[in-house]
DRENDO-1510 file (C-alpha; in Angstrom, 1 decimal, always signed):
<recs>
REC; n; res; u; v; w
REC; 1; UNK; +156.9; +143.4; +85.7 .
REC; 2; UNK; +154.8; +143.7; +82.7 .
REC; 3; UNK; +155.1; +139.5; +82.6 .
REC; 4; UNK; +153.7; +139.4; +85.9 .
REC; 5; UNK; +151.0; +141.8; +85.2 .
REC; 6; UNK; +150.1; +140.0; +81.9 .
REC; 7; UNK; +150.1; +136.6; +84.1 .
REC; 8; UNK; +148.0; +137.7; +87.0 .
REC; 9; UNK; +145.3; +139.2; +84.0 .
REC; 10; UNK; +145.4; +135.6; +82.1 .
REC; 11; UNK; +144.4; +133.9; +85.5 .
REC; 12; UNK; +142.0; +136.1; +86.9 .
REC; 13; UNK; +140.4; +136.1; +83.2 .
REC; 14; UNK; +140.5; +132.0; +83.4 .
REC; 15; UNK; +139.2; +131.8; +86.8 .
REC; 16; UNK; +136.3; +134.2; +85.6 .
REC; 17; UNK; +135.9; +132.4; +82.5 .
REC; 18; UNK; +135.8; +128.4; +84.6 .
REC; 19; UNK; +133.4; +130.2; +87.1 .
REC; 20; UNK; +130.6; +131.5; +84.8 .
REC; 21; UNK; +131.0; +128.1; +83.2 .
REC; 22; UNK; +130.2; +125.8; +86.0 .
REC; 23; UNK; +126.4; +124.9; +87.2 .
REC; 24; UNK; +126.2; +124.1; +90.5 .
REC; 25; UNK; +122.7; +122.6; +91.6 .
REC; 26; UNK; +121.7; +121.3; +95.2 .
REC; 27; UNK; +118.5; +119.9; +96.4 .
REC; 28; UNK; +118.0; +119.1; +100.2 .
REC; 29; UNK; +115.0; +117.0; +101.8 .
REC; 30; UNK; +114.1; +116.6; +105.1 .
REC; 31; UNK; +111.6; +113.9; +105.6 .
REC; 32; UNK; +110.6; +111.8; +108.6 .
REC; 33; UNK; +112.6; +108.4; +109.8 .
REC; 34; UNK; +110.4; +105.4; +109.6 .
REC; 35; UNK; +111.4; +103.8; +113.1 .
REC; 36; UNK; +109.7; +100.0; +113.8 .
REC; 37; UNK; +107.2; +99.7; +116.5 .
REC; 38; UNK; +106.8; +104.1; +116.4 .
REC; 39; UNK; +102.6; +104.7; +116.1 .
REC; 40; UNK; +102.8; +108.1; +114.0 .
REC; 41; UNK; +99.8; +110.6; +115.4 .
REC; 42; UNK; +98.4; +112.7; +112.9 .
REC; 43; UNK; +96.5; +115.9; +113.5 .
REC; 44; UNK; +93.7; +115.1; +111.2 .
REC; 45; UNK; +93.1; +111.3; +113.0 .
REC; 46; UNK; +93.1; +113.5; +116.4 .
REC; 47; UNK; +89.6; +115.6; +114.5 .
REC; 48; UNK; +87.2; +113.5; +115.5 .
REC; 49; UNK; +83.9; +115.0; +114.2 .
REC; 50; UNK; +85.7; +116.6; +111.1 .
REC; 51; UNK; +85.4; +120.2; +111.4 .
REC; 52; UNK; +88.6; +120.6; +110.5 .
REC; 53; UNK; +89.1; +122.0; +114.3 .
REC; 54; UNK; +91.0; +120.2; +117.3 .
REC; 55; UNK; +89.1; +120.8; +120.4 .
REC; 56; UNK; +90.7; +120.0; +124.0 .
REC; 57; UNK; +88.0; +116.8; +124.1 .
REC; 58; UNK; +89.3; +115.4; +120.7 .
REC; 59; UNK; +92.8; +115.6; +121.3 .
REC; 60; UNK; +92.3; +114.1; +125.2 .
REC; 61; UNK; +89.8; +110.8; +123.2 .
REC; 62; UNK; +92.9; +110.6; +120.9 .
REC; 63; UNK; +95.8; +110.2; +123.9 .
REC; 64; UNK; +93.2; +107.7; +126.0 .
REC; 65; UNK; +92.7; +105.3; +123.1 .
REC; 66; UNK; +96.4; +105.7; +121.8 .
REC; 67; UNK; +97.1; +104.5; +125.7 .
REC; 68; UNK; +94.2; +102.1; +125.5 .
REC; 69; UNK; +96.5; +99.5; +123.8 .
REC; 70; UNK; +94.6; +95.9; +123.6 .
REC; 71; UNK; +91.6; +98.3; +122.7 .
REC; 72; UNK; +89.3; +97.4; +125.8 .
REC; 73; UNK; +88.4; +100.9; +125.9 .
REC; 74; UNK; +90.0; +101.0; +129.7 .
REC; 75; UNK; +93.9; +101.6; +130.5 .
REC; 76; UNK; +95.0; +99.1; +132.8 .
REC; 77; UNK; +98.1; +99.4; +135.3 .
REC; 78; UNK; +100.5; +98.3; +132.5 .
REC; 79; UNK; +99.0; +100.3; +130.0 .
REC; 80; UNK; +99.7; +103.4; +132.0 .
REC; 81; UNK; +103.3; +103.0; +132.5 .
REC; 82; UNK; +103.7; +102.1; +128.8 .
REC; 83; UNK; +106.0; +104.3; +126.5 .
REC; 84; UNK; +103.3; +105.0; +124.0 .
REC; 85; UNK; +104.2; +108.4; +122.1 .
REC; 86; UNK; +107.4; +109.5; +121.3 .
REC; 87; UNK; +108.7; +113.3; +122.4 .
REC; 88; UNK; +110.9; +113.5; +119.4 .
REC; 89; UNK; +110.3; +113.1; +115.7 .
REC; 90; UNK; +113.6; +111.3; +114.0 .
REC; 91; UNK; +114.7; +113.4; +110.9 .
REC; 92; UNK; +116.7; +112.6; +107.8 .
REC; 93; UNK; +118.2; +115.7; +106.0 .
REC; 94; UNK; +120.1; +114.4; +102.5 .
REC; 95; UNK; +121.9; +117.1; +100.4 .
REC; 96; UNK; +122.9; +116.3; +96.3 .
REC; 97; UNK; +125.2; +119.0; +95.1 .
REC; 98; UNK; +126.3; +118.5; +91.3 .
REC; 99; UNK; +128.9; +120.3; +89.5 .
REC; 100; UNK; +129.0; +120.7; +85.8 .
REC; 101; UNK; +132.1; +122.6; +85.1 .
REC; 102; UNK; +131.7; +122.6; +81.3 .
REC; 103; UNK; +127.9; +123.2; +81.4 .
REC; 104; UNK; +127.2; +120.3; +78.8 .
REC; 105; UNK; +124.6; +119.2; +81.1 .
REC; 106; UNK; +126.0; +116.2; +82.5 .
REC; 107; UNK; +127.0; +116.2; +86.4 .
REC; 108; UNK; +130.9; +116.1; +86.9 .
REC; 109; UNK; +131.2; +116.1; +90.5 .
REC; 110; UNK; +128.0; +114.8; +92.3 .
REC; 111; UNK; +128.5; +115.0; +96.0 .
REC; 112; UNK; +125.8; +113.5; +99.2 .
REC; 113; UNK; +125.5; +114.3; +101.8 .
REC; 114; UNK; +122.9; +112.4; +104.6 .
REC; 115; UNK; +122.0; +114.0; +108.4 .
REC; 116; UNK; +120.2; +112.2; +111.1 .
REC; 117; UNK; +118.6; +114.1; +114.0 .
REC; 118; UNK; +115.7; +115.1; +115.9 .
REC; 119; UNK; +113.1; +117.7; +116.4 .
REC; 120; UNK; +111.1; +117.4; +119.9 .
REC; 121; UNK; +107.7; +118.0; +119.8 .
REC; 122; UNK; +105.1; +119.6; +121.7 .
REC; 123; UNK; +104.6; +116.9; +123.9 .
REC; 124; UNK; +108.0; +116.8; +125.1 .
REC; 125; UNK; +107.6; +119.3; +127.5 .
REC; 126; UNK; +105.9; +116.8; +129.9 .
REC; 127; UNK; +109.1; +113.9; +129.4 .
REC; 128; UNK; +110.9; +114.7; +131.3 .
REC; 129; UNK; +113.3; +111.8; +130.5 .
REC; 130; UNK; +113.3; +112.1; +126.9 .
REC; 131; UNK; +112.6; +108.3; +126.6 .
REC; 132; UNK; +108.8; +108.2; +125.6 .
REC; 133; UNK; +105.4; +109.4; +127.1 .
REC; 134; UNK; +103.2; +107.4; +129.0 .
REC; 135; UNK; +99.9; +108.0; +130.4 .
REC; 136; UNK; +100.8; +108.4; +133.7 .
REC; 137; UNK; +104.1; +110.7; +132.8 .
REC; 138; UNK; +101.6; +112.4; +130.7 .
REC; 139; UNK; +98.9; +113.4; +133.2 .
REC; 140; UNK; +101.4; +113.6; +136.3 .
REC; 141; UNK; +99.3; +111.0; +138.1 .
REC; 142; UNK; +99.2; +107.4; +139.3 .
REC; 143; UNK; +96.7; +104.7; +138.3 .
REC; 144; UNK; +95.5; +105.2; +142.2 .
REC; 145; UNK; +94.7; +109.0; +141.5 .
REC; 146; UNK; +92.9; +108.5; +138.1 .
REC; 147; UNK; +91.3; +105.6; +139.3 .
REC; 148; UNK; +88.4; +107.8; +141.4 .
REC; 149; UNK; +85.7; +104.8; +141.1 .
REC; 150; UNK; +88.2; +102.1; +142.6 .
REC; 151; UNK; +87.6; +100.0; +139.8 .
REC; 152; UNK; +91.9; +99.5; +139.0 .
REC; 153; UNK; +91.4; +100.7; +135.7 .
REC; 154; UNK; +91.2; +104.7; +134.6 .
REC; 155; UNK; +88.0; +104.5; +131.9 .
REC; 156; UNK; +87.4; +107.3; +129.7 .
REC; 157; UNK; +85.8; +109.5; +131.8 .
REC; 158; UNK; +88.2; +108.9; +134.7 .
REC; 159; UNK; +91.0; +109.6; +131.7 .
REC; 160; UNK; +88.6; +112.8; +130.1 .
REC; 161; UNK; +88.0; +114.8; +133.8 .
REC; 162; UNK; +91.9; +114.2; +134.2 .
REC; 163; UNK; +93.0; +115.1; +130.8 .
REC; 164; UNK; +91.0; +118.4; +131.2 .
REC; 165; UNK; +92.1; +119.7; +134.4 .
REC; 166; UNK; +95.9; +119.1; +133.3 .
REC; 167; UNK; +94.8; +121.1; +130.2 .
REC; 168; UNK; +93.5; +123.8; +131.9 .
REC; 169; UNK; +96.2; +123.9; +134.5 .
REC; 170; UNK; +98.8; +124.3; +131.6 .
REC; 171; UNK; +96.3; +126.9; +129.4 .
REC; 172; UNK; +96.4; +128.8; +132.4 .
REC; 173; UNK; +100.0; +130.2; +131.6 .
REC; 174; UNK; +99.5; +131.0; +127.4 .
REC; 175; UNK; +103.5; +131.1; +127.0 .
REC; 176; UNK; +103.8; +127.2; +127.6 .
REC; 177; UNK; +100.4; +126.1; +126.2 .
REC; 178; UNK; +98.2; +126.9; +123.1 .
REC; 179; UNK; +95.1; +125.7; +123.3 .
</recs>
């Protein structure tokens, strides 16, 4: 009995003695996924005048000439049915765990770990796909409704007197929409 006692002491003493011993350090980033062909929007590009404020108007000019691909300053009917902003931002979580049982300052074990996954953004409330917003998606109308001067294109104020009354539509109920 008093061999057992004397055994169970020794090993809980060792286990103690291995435990304060070892270092264990872990760092974990999460950083964005570079994807080809994704246009990354940036709240500061979207502050037009630089007041360090994003007004409804700003944000709306932003979306029109993100649409606006060949730059014409007009969104044609393939523009509007083009997949231009992403609902979900790709993420890549990587965890390094190093163990230094003998504290000498030198990793024994070194362990990583690496994560893909996705974070949906504000926008993704009006994709209702999941596959990519486009200008029409976005505003909930055709190039026929948008189009109020008949000139088959949506110009900027066509897209701005749209923009706004989705805006205020959704502003309207505060618990989906901060303006």
């Amino acid at each position: 009995m008093k061999k057992l006692a004397l055994l169970a002491a020794s090993a809980v003493l060792l286990t103690a003695g291995l435990a304060s011993a070892e270092t264990i350090t872990t760092q974990t980033t999460v950083k964005q996924k570079d994807m080809p062909d994704l246009q990354k929007v940036r709240f500061v590009d979207m502050d037009i005048n630089h007041d360090g404020i994003l007004s409804r108007a700003e944000v709306g000019e932003t979306l029109f000439y993100l649409y606006d691909t060949d730059d014409n300053k007009l969104i044609d009917n393939i523009e509007i049915g083009k997949k231009r902003v992403w609902t979900f931002i790709p993420l890549e979580k990587k965890e390094l765990t190093m163990i230094d049982f003998n504290d000498d300052g030198l990793a024994d074990v070194v362990d990583i770990k690496s994560q893909d996954f996705a974070e949906f953004s504000m926008l993704a409330r009006f994709d209702k796909d999941h596959d990519g917003l486009s200008a029409e998606e976005f505003l909930d109308m055709s190039i026929l409704e948008l189009d109020t001067n008949k000139s088959k294109v949506v110009e900027p104020e066509e897209w701005k007197a749209a923009y706004i009354a989705r805006v205020k539509a959704l502003s309207a109920d505060q618990f989906r929409y901060n303006p």
